[in-house]
PATOR-45927 format. One record per residue (C-alpha): x, y negated, z; residue in one letter. Coordinates in steps of 0.25 Angstrom, whole numbers, m for minus. Layout:
<recs>
px:X	py:Y	pz:Z	resn:A $
...
</recs>
This chain:
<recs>
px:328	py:m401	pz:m388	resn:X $
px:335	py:m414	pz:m391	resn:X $
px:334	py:m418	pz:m405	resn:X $
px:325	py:m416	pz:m418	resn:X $
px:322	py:m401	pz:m423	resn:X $
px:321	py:m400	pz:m439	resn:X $
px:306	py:m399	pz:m439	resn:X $
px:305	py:m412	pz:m429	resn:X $
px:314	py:m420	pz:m439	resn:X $
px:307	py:m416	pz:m451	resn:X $
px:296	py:m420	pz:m446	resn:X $
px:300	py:m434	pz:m441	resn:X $
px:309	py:m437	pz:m453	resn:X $
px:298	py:m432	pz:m463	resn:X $
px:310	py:m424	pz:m469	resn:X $
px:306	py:m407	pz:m470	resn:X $
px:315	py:m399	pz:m463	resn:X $
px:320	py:m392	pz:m474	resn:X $
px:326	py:m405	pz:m478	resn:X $
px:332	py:m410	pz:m463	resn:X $
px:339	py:m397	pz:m462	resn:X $
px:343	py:m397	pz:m476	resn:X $
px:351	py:m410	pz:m474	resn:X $
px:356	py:m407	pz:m462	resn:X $
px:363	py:m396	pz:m469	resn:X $
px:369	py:m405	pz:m480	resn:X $
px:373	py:m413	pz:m468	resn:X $
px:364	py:m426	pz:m468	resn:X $
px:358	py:m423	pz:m455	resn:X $
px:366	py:m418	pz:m441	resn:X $
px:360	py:m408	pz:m434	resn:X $
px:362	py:m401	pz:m420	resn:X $
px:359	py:m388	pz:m416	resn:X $
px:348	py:m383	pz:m403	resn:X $
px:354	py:m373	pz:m394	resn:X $
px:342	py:m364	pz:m400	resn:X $
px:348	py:m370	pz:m416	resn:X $
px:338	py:m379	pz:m420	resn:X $
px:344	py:m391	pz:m427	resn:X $
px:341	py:m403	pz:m420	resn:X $
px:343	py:m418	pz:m426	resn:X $
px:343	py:m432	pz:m419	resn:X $
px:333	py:m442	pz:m420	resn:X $
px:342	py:m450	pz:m432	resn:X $
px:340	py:m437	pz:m439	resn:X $
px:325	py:m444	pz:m443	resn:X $
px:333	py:m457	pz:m448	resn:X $
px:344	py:m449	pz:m454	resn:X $
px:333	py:m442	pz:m463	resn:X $
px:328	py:m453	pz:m466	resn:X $
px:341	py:m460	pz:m470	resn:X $
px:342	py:m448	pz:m479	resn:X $
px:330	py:m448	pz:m487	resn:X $
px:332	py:m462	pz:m490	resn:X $
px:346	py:m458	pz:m495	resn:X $
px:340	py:m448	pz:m503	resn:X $
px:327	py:m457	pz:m508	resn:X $
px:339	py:m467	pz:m513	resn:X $
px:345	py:m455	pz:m521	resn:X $
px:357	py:m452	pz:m514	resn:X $
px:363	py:m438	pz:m515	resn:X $
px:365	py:m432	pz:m501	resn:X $
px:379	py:m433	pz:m501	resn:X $
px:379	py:m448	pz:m501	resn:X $
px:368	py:m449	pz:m491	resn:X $
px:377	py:m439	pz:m482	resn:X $
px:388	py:m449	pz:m482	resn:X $
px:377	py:m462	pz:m481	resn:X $
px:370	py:m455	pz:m466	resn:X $
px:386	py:m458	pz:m460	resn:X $
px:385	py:m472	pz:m460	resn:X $
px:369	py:m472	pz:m459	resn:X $
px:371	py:m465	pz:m444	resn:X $
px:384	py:m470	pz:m437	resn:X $
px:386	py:m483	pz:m448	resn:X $
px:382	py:m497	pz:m450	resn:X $
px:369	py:m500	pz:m458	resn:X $
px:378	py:m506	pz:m467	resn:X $
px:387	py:m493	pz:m471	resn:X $
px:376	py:m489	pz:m473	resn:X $
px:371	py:m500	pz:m484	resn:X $
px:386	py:m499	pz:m487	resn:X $
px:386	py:m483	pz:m491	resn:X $
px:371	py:m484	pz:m497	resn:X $
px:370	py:m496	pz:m506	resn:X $
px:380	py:m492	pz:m518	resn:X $
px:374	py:m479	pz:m517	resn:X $
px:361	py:m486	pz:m518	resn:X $
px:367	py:m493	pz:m532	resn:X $
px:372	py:m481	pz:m536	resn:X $
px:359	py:m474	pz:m536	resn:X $
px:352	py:m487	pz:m542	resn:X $
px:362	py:m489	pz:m554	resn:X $
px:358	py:m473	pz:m556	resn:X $
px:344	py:m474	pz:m555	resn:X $
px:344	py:m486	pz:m565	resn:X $
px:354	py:m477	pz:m575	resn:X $
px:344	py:m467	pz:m573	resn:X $
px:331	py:m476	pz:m575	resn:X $
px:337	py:m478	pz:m590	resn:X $
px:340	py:m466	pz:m596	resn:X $
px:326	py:m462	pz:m590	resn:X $
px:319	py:m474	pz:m598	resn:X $
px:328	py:m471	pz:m610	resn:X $
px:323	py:m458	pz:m609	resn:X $
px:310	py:m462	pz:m610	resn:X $
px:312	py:m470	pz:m620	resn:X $
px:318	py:m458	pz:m627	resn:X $
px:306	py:m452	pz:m625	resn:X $
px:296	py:m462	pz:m629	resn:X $
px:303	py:m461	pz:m642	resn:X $
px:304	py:m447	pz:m643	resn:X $
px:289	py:m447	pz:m641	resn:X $
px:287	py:m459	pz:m651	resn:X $
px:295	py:m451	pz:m662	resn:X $
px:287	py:m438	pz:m661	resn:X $
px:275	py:m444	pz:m660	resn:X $
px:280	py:m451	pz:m675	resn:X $
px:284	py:m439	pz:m681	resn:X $
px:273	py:m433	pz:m692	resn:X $
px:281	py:m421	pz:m698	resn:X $
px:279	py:m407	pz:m704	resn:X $
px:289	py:m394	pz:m701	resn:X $
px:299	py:m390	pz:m692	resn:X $
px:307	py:m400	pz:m683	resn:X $
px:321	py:m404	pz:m687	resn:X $
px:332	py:m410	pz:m679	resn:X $
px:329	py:m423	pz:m681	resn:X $
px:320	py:m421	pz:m669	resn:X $
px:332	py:m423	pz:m659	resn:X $
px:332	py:m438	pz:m661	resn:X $
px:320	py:m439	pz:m655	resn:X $
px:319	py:m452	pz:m645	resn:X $
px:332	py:m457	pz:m652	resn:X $
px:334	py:m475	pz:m653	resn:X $
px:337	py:m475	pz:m668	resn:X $
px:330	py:m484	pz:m674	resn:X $
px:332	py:m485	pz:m690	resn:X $
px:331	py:m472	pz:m697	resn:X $
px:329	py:m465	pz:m683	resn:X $
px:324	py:m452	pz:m679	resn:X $
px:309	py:m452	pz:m682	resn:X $
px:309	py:m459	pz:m694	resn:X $
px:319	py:m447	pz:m700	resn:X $
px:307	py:m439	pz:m695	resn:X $
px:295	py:m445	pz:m702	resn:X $
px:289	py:m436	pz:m712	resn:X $
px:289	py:m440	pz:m727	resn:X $
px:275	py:m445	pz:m729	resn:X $
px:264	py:m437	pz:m733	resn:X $
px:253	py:m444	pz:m734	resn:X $
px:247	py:m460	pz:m737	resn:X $
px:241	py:m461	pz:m724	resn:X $
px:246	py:m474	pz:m715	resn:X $
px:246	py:m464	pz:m704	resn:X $
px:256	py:m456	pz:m707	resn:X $
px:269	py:m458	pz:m701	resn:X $
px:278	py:m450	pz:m713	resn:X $
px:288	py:m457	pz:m723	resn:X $
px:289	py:m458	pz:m738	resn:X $
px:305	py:m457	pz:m737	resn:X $
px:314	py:m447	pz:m736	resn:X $
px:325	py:m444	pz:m725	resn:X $
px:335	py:m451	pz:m736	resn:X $
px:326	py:m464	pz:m739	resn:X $
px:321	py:m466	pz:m724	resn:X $
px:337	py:m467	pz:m720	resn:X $
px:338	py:m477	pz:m730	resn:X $
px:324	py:m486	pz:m726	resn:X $
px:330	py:m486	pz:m714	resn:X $
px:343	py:m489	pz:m718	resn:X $
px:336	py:m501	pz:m726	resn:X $
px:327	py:m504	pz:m714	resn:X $
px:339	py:m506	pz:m704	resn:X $
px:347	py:m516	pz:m715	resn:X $
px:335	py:m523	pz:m715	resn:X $
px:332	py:m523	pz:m702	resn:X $
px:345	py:m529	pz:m697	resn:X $
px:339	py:m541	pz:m699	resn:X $
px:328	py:m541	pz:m688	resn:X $
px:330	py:m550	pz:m676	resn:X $
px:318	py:m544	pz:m667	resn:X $
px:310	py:m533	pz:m666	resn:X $
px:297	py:m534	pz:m659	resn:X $
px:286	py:m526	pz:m654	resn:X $
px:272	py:m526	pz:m661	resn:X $
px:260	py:m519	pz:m659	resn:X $
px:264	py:m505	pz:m668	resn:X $
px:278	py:m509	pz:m670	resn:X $
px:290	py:m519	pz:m670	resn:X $
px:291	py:m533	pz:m677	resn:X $
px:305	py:m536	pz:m682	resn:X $
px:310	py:m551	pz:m684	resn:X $
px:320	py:m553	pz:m695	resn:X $
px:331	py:m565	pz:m696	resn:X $
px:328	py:m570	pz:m710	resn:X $
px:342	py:m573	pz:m712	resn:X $
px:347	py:m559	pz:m712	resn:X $
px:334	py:m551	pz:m718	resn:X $
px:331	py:m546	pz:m732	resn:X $
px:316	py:m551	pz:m732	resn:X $
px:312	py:m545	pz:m745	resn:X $
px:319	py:m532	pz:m741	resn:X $
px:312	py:m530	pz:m729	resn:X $
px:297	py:m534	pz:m735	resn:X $
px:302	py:m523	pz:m747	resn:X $
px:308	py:m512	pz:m736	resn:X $
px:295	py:m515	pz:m727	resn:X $
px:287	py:m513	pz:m738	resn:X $
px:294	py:m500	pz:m741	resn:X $
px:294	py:m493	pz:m728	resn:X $
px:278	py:m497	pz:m729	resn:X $
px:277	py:m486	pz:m741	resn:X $
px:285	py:m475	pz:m735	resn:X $
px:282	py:m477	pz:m721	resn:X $
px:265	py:m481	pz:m724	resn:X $
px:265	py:m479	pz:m706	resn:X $
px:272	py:m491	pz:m706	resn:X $
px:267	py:m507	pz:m704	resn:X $
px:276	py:m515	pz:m709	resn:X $
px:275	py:m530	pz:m711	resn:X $
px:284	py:m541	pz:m714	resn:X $
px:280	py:m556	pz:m708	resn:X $
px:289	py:m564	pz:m719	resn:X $
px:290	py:m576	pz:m707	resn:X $
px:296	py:m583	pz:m704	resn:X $
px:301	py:m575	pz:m697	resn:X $
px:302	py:m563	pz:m703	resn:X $
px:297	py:m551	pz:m696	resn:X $
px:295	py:m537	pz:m699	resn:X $
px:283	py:m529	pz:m690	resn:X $
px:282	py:m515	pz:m691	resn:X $
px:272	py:m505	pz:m686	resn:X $
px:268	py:m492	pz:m687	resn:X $
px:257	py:m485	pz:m678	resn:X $
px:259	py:m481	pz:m664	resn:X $
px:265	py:m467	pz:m665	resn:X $
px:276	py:m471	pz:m676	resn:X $
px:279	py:m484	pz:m669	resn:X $
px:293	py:m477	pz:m666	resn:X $
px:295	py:m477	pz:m681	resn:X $
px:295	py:m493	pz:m682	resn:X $
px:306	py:m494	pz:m671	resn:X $
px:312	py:m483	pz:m677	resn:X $
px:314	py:m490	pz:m689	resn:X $
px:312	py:m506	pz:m687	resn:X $
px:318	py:m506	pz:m672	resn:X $
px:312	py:m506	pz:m659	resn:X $
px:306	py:m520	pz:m653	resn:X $
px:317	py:m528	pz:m646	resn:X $
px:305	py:m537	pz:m639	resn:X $
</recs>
């Protein structure tokens, strides 16, 4: 019998059976019949599976690799590279589109997580819940969430303000704020750097002090300079709430 039966090829090619004949009937790889009707392949049918799984390990749908196994077996290497490389680009370009809405996804996440983990409140939810892992920074999501404070211990993460005078603090803290040139990590928080052209300084000493009485959870402390800086802290499981409120590092 001249040529290679399926169980032959399988076995060679390390491709199972199912697989060879299921390609063969998408047309990726010719067959012949035996006078008795088995399917019989040549010896290229080994490198043509081979060919495919690459193909395949590159992402390439089967009908692009279909038109690609022309020029692999009666062309020139080069139409092959020719057909192959801005497919290749194609797939990179996706893959790299791909890789960042998955990181932003998990950065979505993270925050999510962060957020929850922050929240310390009594009843039912509401629909504020649906702004979870959002960016917004001044008068986001979880500070609207924060409980009104019930107790005098530093370890509760709950509010002396209302919804109504929380908008406003925050209102206050991002006038304020507009002055910051740098916002840099610390250990529990973020360090701002102000231009002393443009800040208030007596305002923010008055609002830091402030936000220290209705938010105790908070560490605020002003370094008069110069320069003048701003680090605020708050323990690990609120540390959301800083960047929420005073901006994320940029450094």
């Amino acid at each position: 019998m001249n040529g290679l039966m399926v169980s032959e090829l399988a076995r060679r090619s390390g491709v199972p059976a199912s697989t060879v004949r299921f390609y063969e009937q998408e047309g990726l790889l010719p067959a012949r019949r035996s006078p008795s009707g088995y399917r019989l392949y040549d010896e290229v049918a080994v490198d043509r599976l081979a060919f495919i799984g690459t193909a395949k390990s590159l992402g390439l749908p089967l009908p692009e690799i279909r038109r690609l196994l022309e020029p692999w077996q009666h062309g020139e290497c080069s139409d092959v590279q020719h057909e192959l490389l801005p497919l290749v680009e194609q797939r990179m370009t996706e893959t790299k589109d791909r890789i960042r809405e998955l990181s932003e996804f998990a950065d979505r996440l993270s925050r999510s997580h962060a957020q929850l983990e922050a929240i310390e409140r009594q009843g039912p939810c509401d629909p504020s819940c649906a702004f979870l892992g959002r960016t917004e920074t001044v008068a986001g999501p979880v500070l609207a969430l924060l409980p009104l404070a019930t107790s005098t211990d530093d370890a509760v993460i709950a509010c002396g303000l209302d919804g109504a005078a929380r908008e406003a603090r925050a209102a206050h803290w991002r006038d304020v704020l507009s002055a910051a040139t740098e916002r840099v990590a610390v250990p529990g928080g973020v360090r701002l750097t102000f231009d002393r052209e443009r800040l208030r300084l007596a305002e923010l000493v008055e609002l830091a002090e402030s936000e220290s009485q209705c938010c105790s959870f908070f560490e605020l402390v002003v370094h008069i300079g110069p320069p003048v800086r701003l680090d605020a802290r708050a323990p690990e499981h609120a540390l959301v709430l800083v960047h929420e409120l005073f901006g994320e590092p940029t450094a």
